[in-house]
N, C-alpha and C positions, 0 to 999 in steps of 0.2 A: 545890072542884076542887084536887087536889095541884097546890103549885108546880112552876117547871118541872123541875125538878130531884129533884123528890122520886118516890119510889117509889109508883106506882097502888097500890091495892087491891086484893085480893084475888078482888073480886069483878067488876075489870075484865074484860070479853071480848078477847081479842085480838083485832087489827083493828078495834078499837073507834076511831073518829075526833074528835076534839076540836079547838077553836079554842083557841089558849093566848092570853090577849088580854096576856100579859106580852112574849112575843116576836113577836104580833102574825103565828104563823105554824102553820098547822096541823098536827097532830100525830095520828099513829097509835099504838095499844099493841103492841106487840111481846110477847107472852109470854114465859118461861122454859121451861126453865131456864138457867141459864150454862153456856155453851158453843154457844149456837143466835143468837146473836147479843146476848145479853144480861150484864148485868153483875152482875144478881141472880136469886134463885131465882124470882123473881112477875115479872119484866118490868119494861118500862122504856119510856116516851114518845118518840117518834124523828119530829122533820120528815120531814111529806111534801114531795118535790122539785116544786116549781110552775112549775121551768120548766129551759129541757135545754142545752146548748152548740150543738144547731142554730138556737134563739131568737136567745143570745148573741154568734154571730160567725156564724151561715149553716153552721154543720155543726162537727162536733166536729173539736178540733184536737190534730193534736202538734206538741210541742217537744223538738228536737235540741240539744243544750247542750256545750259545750266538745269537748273531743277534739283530736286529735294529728296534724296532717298531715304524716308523717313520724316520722321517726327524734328530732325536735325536740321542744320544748317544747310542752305542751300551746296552748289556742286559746280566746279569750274571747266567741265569736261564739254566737249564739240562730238558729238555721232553724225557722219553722213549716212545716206543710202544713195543709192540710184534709182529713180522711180519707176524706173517702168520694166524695174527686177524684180523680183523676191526674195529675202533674205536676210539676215541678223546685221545693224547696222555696225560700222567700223570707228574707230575713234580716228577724230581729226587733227586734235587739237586740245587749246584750252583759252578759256575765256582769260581775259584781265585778272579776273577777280569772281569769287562764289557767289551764286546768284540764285534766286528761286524766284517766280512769278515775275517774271521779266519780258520782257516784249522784242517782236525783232521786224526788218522788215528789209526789202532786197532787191537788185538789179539781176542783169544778167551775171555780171561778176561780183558783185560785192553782196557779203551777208553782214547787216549789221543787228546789231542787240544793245538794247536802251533799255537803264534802269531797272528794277528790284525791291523785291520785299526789304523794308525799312527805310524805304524814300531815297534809294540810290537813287544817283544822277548820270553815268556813267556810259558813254554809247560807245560797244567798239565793234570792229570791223574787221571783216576776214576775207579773202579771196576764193570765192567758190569753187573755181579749178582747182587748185591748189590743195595741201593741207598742211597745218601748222597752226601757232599762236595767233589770239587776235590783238589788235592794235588797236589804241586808245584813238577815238574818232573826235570825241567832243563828250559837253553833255546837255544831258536835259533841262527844258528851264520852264518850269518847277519841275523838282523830284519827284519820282511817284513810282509808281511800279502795279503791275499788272493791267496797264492800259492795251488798247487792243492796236495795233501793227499792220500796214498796209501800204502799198507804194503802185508807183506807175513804173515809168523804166528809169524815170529821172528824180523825184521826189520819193520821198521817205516819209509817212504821217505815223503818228504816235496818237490818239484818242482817250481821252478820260482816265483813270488810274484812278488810288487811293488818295481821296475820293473828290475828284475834281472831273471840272468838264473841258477843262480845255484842251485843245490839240494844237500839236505843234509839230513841225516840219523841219526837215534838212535837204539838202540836196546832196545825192547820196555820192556823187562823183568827186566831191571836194570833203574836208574834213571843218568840225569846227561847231558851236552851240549850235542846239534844235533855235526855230524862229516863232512867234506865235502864228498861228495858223486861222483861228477861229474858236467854233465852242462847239460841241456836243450839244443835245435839246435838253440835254441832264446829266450832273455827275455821278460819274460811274464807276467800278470797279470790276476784275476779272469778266469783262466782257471781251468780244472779239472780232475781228477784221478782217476784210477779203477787198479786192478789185480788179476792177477792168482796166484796159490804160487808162482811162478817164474818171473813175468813180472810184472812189472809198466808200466799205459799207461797212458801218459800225452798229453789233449786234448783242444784244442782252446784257446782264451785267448784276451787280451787287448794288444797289442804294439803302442807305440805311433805312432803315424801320418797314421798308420792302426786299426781304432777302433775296430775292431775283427777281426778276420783270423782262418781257418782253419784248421791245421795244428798238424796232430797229431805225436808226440813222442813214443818210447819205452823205457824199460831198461830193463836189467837182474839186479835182487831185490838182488841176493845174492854176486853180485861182487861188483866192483865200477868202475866209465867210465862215458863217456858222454852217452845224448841219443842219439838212431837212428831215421831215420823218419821212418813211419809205413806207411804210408796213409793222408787224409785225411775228416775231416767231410761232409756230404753231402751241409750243409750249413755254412758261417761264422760268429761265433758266439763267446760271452764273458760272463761272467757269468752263466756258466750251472752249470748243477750239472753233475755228476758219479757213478754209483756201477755196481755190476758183481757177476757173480757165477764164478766158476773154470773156466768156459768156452767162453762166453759171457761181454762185456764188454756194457754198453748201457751212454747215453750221452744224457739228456735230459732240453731242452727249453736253454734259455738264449739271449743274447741282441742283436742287438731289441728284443723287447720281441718277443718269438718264444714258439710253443705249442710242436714242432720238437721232436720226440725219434730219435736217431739212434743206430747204433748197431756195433760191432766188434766179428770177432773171436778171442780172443789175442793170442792163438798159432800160427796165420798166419802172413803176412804182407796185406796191402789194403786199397780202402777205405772203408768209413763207408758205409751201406746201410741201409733203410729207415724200422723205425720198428712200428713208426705209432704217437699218438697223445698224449698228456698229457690235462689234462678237461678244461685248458685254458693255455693262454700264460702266459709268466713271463721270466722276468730276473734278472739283478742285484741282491741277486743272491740267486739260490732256493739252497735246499742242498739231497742229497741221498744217502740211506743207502742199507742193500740187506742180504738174506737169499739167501741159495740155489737155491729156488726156483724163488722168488720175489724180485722185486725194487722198494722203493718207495720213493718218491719224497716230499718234503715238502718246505714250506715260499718261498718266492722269491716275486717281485712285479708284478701284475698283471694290468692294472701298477702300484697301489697302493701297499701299502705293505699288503701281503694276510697272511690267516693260515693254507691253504688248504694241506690236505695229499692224494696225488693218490698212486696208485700201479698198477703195469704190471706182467703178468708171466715173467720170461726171457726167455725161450727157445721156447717163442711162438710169436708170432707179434700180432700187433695189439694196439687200444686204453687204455690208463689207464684209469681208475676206482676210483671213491672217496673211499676215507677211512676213512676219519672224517679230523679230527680241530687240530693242535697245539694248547697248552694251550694260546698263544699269535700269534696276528703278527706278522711277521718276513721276513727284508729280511736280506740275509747277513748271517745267521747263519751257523753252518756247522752238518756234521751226519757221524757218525759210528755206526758199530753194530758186534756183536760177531759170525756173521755166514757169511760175506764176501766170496768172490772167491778165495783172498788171502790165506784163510786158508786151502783152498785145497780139 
């Protein structure tokens, strides 16, 4: 039997299932070629998930991280909710250190947040079951802050920031500096992120002398390369937020303030088309999180800085829905959660 690390045979079947008694955890083949999820042209061994974030905490969760209430300095506070509730989110915790327009991005267990208004460098790490303080992971390399955040169930991508295009990655299971990654098609600012296990989709954003644009990006999560372009949003916009199931990628509100959802297939290329309304406008900038099912959106300015939490099904259209309050105002904050599209 190939170690676990080493490249199947040729004569493996995809979907073929295996016991790895090295990691003690079972495994499926994934075929090729690269670009479908793989890393080589024959495929590659990929754990099967044996158990979900409803086992781990009673239903998948997100986490609301730093942000800005006010005109003031950012805020080192952690809110979860459980998504597939309704209700005023709960305090977790607390960041490192104050942060506004910061980025985050996440496994089944781990919620990490990188970087910050003023070129923090800073990435720490929380345990999503769990609640309490986060822990210093690594940092960014270059500093930046308000890059857009996305991950599969093993990687961690960081995209563009103030005002650079590069992307850079971690492996979210170990600690220690982001790596370079690739580029964005353009440097960007307060744009935003979603994916599949396989795909990062980086979407809109701030470039100078064009205050918002457009203009969505791709990547395959598990190689390294520049992005591609995908498409584009139906409106141009900076400061939105992002999340996704396996399927679905949605894009909602951002600057000028816009109330805008849209939508992607991320196994296709295109543009985005129009999935309906969030309960009011906001930009600068809201943040969102996502179960299987549901995405829901939180803080952003309205145009003031709001607390508000909506939610949407994903695989249906239409207007979002209140859900309750952030423990605070907030714009500027950012949100992961342990049930993402990412994780497959």
């Amino acid at each position: 039997m190939p170690l676990p690390n080493e490249t199947a045979p040729l004569t493996v079947i995809p979907g073929a299932i295996r016991f790895n008694t090295d990691s003690m955890k079972l495994e499926y083949y994934r075929g090729g070629p690269v670009g479908f999820g793989t890393t080589t042209q024959t495929g590659e061994w990929v754990n099967l998930t044996t158990d979900s974030p409803d086992i781990q905490t009673g239903g998948a969760r997100g986490l609301f991280m730093g942000g800005q209430p006010g005109s003031g300095p950012g805020v080192n506070t952690i809110d979860y909710i459980t998504i597939s509730t309704t209700g005023n989110a709960i305090s977790f915790g607390s960041l490192t250190g104050s942060v506004k327009h910061t980025s985050s991005c996440s496994s089944s267990t781990r919620g990490i947040r990188g970087g910050g208004f003023g070129n923090q460098n800073t990435i720490d790490y929380i345990a999503v079951s769990s609640t309490g303080n986060a822990i210093v992971f690594g940092s960014l390399t270059p500093s930046t802050y308000s890059a857009g955040g996305c991950s599969s169930s093993t990687r961690g991508l960081f995209g563009g920031g103030y005002i650079i295009n590069v992307i850079q990655y971690i492996t979210m299971a170990s600690t220690g500096n982001a790596v370079d990654f690739g580029d964005l098609t353009q440097a960007r600012a307060y744009g935003s992120s979603c994916s599949s296990s396989t795909r990062g989709i980086f979407a809109g954003g701030y470039i100078p002398t064009i205050i918002s644009q457009n203009t969505i990006d791709f990547v395959t999560i598990s190689t390294l390369g520049n992005a591609a372009d995908f498409g584009d949003l139906t409106t141009a916009r900076s400061g939105l937020a992002s999340c996704s199931n396996a399927v679905r990628g949605l894009f909602g509100a951002g600057a000028p303030n816009q109330n805008t959802i849209d939508f992607v297939t991320i196994s296709t290329l295109g543009n985005a088309s129009d999935f309906g309304d969030l309960t009011s406008a906001r930009g600068y900038t809201n943040a969102a999180c996502s179960s299987a099912t549901r995405g829901v959106f939180g803080g952003g300015y309205a145009p003031s800085v709001t607390n508000t939490i909506d939610y949407v099904t994903i695989m249906s259209v239409g207007n979002a829905i209140d859900f309750g309050d952030l423990t605070g105002v907030k714009g500027g904050p950012t949100a992961c959660s342990n049930g993402h599209g990412g994780l497959g």
